[in-house]
ROTI-950108 format. One record per residue: residue number from 1; x, y, z of N, C-alpha, C in turn. Coordinates in Angstrom, 2 decimals. Layout:
N
     k     neast    nnorth       nup    caeast   canorth      caup     ceast    cnorth       cup
   NUM         X         Y         Z         X         Y         Z         X         Y         Z
...
***
This chain:
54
     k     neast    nnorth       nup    caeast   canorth      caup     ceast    cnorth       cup
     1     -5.41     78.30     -8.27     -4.09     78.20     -8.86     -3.09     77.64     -7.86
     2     -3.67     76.96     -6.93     -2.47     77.04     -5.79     -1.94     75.02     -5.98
     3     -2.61     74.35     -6.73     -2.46     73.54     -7.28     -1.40     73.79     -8.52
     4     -1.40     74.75     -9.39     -0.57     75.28    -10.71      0.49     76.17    -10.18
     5      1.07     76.18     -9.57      2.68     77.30     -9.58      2.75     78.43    -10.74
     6      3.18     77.37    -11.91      3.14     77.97    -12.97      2.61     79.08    -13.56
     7      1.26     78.42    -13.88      0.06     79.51    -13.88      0.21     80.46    -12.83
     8      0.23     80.79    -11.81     -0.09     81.63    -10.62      1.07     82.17    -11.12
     9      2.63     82.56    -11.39      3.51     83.05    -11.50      3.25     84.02    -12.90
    10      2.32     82.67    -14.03      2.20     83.79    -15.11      1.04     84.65    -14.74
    11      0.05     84.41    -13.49     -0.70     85.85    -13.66     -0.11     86.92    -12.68
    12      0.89     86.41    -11.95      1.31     87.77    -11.57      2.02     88.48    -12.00
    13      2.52     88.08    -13.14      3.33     88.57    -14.20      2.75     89.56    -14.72
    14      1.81     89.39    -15.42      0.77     89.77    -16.37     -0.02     90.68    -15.14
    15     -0.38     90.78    -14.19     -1.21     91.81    -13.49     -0.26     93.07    -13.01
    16      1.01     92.60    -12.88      2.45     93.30    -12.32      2.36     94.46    -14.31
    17      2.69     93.69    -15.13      2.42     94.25    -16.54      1.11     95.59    -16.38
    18      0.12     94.83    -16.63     -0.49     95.38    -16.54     -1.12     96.90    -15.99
    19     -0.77     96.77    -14.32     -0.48     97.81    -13.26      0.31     98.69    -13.78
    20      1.47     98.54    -14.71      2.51     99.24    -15.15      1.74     99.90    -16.09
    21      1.31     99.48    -16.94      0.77    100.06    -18.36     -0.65    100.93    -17.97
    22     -1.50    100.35    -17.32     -2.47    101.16    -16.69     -2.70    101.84    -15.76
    23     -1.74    102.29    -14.66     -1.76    102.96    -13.66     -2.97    103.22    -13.22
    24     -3.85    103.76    -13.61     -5.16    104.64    -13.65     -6.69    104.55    -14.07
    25     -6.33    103.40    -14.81     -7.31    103.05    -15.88     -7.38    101.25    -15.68
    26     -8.59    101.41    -14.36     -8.79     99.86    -13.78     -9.92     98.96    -14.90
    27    -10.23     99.71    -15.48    -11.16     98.94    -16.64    -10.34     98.44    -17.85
    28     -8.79     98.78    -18.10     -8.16     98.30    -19.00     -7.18     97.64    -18.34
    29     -7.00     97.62    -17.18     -6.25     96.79    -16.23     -7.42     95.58    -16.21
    30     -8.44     95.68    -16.07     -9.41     94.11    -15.87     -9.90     93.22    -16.96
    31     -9.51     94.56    -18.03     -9.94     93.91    -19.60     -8.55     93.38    -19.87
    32     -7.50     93.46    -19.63     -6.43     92.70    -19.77     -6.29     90.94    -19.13
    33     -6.66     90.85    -17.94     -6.39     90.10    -17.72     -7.65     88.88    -18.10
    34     -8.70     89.70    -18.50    -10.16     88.70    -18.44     -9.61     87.45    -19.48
    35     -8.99     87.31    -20.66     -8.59     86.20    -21.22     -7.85     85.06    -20.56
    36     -7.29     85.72    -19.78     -6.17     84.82    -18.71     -7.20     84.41    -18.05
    37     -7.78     84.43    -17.15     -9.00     84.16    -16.16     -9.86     83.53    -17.12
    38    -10.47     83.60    -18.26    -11.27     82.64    -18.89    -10.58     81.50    -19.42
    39     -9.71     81.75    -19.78     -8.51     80.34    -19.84     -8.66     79.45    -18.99
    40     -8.01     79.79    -17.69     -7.63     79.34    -16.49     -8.79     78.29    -15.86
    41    -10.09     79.21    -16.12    -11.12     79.30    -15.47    -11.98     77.58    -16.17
    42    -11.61     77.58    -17.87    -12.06     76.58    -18.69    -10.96     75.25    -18.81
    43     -9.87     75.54    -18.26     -8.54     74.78    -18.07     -8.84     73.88    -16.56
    44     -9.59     74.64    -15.56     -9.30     73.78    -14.29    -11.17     73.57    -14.07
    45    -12.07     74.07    -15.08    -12.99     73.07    -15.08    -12.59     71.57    -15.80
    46    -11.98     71.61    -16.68    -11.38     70.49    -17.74    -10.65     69.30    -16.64
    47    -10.01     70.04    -15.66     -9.68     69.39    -14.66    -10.23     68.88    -12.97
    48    -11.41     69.57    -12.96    -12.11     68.75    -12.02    -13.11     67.94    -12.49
    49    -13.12     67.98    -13.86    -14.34     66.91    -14.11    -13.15     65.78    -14.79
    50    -12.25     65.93    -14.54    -11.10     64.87    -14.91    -10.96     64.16    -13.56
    51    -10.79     64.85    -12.75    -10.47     64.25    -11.33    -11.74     63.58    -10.83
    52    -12.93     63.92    -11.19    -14.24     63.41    -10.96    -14.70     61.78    -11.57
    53    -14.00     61.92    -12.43    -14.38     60.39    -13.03    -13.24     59.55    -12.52
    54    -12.42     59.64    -11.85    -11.14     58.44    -11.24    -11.79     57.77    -10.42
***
């Protein structure tokens, strides 16, 4: 993410959220964020095989 600002700002958003709502309960703290991370994860493969063909 250090290429994306953006992104990196919305997951610390969302993990900062998270921490709040789950204090205690790290398995609903990790199930929260796993959509964000599979996003991310299918977003910046999309983009190195973009950068791969230039």
């Amino acid at each position: 993410m250090r290429c994306h600002v953006e992104a990196a700002q919305i997951y610390s958003e969302l993990k900062q959220k998270l921490a709040q709502q789950y204090p205690i309960d790290i398995e609903n703290y990790m199930d929260g964020k796993a959509e964000f991370i599979k996003e991310t994860d299918k977003k910046a493969a999309e983009w190195r095989r973009a950068r791969s063909l230039r």
